[in-house]
MIVEXFI-501898 format. One record per residue (C-alpha): chain; x, y, z; residue in one letter. Coordinates in nm, 2 decimals, padded with zeros to 4 digits. Layout:
(rec "A", (X, Y, Z), "A")
...
REM end
This chain:
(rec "A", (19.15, 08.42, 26.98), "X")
(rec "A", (19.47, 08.56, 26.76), "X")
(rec "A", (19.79, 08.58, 26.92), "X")
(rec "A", (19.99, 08.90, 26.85), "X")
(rec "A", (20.31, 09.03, 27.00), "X")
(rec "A", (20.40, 09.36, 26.94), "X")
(rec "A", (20.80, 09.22, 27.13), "X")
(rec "A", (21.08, 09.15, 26.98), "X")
(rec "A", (21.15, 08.79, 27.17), "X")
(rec "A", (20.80, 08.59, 27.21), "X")
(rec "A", (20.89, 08.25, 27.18), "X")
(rec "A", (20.74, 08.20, 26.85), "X")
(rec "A", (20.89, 08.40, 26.55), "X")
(rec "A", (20.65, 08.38, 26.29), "X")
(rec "A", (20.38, 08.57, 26.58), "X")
(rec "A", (20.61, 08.85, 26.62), "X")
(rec "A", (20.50, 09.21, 26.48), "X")
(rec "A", (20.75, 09.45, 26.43), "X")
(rec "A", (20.51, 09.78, 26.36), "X")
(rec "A", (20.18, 09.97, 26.33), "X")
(rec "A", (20.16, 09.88, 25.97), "X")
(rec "A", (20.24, 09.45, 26.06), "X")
(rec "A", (19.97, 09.50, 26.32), "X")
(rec "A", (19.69, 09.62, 26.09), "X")
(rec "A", (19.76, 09.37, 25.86), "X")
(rec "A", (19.82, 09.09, 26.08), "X")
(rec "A", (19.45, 09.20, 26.26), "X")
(rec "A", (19.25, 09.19, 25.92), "X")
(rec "A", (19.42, 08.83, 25.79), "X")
(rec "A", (19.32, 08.73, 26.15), "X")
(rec "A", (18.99, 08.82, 26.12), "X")
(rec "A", (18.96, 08.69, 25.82), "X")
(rec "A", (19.07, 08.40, 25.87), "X")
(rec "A", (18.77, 08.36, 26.14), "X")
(rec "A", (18.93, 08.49, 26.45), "X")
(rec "A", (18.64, 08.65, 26.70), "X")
(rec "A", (18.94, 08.83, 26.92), "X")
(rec "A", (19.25, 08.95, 26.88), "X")
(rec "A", (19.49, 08.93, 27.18), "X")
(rec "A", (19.74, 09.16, 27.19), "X")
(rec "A", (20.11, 09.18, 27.40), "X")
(rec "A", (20.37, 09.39, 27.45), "X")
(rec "A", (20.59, 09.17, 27.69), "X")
(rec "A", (20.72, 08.83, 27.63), "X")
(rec "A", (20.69, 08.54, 27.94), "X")
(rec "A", (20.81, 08.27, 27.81), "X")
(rec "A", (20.99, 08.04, 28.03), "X")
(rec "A", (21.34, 08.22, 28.15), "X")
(rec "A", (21.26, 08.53, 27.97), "X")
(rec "A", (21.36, 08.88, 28.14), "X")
(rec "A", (21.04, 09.07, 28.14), "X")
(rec "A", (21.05, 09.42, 27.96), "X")
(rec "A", (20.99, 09.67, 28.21), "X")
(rec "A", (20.63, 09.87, 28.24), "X")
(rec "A", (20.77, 10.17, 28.00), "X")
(rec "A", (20.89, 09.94, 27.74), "X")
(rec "A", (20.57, 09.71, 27.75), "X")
(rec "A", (20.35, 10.02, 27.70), "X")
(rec "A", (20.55, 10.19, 27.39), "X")
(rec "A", (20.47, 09.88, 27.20), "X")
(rec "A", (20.13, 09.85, 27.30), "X")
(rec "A", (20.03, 10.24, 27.25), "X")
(rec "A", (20.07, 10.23, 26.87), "X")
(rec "A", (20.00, 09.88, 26.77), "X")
(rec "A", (19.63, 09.92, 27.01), "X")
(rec "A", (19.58, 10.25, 26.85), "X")
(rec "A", (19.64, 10.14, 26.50), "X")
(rec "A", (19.41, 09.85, 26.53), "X")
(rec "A", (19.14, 10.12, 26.69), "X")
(rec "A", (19.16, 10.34, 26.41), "X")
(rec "A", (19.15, 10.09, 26.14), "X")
(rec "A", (18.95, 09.82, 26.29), "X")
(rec "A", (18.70, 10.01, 26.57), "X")
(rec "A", (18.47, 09.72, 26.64), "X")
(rec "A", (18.74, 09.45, 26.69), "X")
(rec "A", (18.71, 09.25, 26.99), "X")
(rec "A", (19.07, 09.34, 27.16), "X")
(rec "A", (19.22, 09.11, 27.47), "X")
(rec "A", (19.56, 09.25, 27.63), "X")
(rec "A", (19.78, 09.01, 27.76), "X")
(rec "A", (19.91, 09.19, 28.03), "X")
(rec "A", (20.02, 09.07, 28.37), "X")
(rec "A", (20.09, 09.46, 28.52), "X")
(rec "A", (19.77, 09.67, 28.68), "X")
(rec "A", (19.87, 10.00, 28.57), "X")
(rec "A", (19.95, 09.88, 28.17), "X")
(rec "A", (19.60, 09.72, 28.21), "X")
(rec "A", (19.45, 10.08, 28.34), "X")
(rec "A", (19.64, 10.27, 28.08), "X")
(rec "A", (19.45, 10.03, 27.82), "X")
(rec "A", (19.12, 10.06, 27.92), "X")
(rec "A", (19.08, 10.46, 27.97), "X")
(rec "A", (19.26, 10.52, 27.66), "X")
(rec "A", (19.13, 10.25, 27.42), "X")
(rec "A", (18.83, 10.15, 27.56), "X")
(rec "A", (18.63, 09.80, 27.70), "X")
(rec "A", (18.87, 09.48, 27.61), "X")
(rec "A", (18.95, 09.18, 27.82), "X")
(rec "A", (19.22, 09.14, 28.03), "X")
(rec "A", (19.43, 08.83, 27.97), "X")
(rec "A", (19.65, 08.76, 28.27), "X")
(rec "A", (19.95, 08.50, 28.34), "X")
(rec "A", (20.00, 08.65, 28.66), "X")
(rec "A", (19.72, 08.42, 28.85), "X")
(rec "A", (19.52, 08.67, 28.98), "X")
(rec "A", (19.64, 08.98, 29.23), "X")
(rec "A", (19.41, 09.19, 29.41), "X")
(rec "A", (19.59, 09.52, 29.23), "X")
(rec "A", (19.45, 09.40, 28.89), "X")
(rec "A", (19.10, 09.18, 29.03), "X")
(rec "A", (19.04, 09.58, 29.13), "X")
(rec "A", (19.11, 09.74, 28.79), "X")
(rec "A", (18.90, 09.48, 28.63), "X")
(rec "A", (18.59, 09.55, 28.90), "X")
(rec "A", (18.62, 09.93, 28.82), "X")
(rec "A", (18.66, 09.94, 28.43), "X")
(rec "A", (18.36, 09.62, 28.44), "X")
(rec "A", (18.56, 09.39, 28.19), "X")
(rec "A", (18.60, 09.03, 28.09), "X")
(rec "A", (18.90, 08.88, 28.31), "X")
(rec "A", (19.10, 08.59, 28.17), "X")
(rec "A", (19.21, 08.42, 28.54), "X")
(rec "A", (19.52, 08.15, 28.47), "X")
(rec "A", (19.50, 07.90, 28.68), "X")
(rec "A", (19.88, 07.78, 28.67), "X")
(rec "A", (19.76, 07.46, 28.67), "X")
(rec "A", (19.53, 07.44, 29.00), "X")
(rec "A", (19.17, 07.38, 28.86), "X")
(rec "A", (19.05, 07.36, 29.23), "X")
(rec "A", (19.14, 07.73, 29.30), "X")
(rec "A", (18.85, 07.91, 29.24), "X")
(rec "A", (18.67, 07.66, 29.45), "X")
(rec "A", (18.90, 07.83, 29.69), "X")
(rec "A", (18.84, 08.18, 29.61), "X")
(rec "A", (18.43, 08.22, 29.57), "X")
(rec "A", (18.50, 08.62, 29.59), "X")
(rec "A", (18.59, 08.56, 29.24), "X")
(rec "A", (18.24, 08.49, 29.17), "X")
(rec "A", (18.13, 08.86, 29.06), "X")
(rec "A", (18.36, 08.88, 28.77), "X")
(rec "A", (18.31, 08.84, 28.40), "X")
(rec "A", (18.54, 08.52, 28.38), "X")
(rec "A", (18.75, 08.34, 28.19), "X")
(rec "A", (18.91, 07.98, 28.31), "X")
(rec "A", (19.26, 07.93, 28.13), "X")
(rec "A", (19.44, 07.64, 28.28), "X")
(rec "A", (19.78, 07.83, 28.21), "X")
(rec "A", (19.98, 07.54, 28.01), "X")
(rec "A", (20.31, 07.63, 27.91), "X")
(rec "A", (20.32, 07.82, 28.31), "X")
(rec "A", (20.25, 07.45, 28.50), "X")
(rec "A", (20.60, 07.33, 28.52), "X")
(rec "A", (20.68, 07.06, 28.26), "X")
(rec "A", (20.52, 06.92, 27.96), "X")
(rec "A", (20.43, 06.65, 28.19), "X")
(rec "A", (20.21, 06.83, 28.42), "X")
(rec "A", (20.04, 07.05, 28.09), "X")
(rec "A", (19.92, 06.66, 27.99), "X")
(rec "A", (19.85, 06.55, 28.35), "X")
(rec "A", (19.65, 06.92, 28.39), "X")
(rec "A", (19.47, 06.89, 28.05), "X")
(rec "A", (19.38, 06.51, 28.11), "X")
(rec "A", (19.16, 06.69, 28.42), "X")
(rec "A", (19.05, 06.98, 28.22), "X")
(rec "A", (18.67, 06.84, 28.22), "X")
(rec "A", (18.69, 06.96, 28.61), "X")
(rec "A", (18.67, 07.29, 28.48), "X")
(rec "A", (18.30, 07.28, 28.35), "X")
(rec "A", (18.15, 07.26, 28.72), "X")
(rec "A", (18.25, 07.66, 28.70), "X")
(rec "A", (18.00, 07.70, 28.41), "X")
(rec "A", (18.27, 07.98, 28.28), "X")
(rec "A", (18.43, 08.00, 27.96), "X")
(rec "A", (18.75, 07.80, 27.91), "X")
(rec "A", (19.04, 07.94, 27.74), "X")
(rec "A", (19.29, 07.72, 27.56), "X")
(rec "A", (19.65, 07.81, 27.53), "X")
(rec "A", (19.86, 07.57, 27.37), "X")
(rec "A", (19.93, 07.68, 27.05), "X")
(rec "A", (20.26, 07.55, 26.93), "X")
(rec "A", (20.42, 07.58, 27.31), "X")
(rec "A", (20.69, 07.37, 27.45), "X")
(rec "A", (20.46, 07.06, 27.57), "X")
(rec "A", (20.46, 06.98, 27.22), "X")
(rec "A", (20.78, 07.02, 27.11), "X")
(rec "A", (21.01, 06.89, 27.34), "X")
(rec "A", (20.73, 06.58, 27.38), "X")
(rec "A", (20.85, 06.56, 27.02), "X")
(rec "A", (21.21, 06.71, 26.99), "X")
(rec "A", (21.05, 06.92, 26.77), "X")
(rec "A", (21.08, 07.29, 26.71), "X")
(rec "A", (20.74, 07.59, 26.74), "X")
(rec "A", (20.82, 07.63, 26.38), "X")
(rec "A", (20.72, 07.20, 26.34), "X")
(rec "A", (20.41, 07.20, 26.60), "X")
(rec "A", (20.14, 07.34, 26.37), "X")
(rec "A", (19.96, 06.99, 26.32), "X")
(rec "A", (20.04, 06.86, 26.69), "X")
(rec "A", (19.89, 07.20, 26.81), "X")
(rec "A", (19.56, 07.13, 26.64), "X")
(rec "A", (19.56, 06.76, 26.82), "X")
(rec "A", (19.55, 06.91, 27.13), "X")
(rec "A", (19.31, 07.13, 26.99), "X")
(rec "A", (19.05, 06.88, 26.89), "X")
(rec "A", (19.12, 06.71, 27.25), "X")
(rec "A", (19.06, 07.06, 27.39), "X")
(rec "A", (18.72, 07.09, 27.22), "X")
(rec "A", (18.59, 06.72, 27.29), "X")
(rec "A", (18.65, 06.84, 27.73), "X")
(rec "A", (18.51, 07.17, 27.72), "X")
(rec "A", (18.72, 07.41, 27.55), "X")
(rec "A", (18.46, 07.73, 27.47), "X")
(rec "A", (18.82, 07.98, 27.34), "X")
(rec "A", (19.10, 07.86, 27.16), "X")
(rec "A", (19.41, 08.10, 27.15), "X")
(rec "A", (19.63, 08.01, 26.87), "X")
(rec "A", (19.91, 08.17, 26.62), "X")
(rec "A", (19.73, 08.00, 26.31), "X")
(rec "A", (19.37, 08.09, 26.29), "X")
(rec "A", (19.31, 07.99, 25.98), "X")
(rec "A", (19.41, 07.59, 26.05), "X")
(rec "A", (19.24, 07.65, 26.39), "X")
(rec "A", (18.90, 07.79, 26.21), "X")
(rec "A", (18.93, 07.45, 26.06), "X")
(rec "A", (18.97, 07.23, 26.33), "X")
(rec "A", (18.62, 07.36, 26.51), "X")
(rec "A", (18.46, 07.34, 26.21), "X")
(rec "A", (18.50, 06.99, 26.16), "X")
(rec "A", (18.48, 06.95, 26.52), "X")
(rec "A", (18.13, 07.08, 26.49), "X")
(rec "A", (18.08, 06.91, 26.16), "X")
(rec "A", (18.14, 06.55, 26.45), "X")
(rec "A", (17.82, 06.70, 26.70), "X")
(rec "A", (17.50, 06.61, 26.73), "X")
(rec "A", (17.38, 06.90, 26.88), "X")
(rec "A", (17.39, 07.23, 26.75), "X")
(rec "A", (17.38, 07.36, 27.16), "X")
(rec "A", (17.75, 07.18, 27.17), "X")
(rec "A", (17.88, 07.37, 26.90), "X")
(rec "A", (18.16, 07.64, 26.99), "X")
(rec "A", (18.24, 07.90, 26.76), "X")
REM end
């Protein structure tokens, strides 16, 4: 899974795109490069950011979603969107596309999913028993993300992702997000700009305990991580793509 932000702020420069003419071309390298989905967000929430508000959010995500729509129709879109009605918007105007959300899962958007019948991505903020405690979750199209970077310190994303194998009793999908984010860094006293290699550590740990989706900023150094991941198997039934 790409990462691209349409926002002038995400956390990471290098993923920022500043226009309808960026976005097309950042969406082909990506696919090129061997993404299979392109996320897509229009408001920034990194750690103490000041969310745009529900206008702003959708003025950057109208062009850049129909730019890659025109140019790209059979691209496999995520929106990484924590608001209900942004998410409705999306879907009647642009179509089927999962619904990647930081939020941890309200009733307002579990609803919009059920109705428009789409993938959900359901962050977990760290608590890999929740949907243990919410079976009325089962009837969804879901994805498991165990939301590092939204846990609390770098200390609990390693203590959460040294429990991530818990996460295969749910027989979903599990989405990785760690991609150059601050448990790296400041475990380093590094900066986003330095954590490429460290990113793909995690990574390859990710992959060895389950990881099915890794979201990243560099696809092409990604790509090659799973493939020599795979290249390590025995089995082709343990391969991810």
């Amino acid at each position: 899974m790409a990462i691209g932000n349409v926002t002038p702020d995400s956390f990471y420069a290098s993923s920022r795109i500043a226009n309808t003419d960026h976005v097309v071309a950042w969406a082909r390298a990506a696919l090129a490069d061997g993404a299979d989905l392109l996320d897509i967000g229009g408001c920034s929430t990194r750690p103490n950011s000041v969310f745009a508000d529900e206008q702003t959010e959708w003025t950057r995500l109208e062009p850049a979603l129909t730019a890659i729509r025109e140019a790209l129709p059979d691209a496999s879109l995520s929106l990484d969107t924590f608001r209900p009605e942004i998410a409705r918007r999306a879907l009647t105007q642009f179509g089927p596309m999962i619904i990647n959300d930081i939020s941890g899962g309200s009733e307002e958007m579990i609803s919009v999913v059920r109705e428009f019948k789409v993938p959900y991505i359901w962050t977990l903020r760290g608590d890999l028993d929740l949907p243990n405690r919410r079976p009325e979750w089962k009837d969804i199209d879901l994805f498991l993300d165990p939301g590092f970077g939204f846990i609390g310190s770098p200390e609990a994303d390693y203590a959460c992702m040294r429990q991530m194998d818990r996460l295969q009793a749910f027989q979903r999908p599990i989405l990785i997000g760690v991609s150059r984010k601050s448990m790296i860094w400041k475990t380093l006293g590094i900066t986003p700009e330095e954590s490429l290699s460290a990113t793909q550590v995690l990574h390859l740990y990710a992959i060895q305990h389950g990881a099915t989706i890794l979201r990243t900023h560099d696809v092409k150094e990604t790509k090659q991580t799973i493939d020599i991941c795979n290249s390590l198997l025995l089995t082709s039934d343990s391969k991810m793509r």
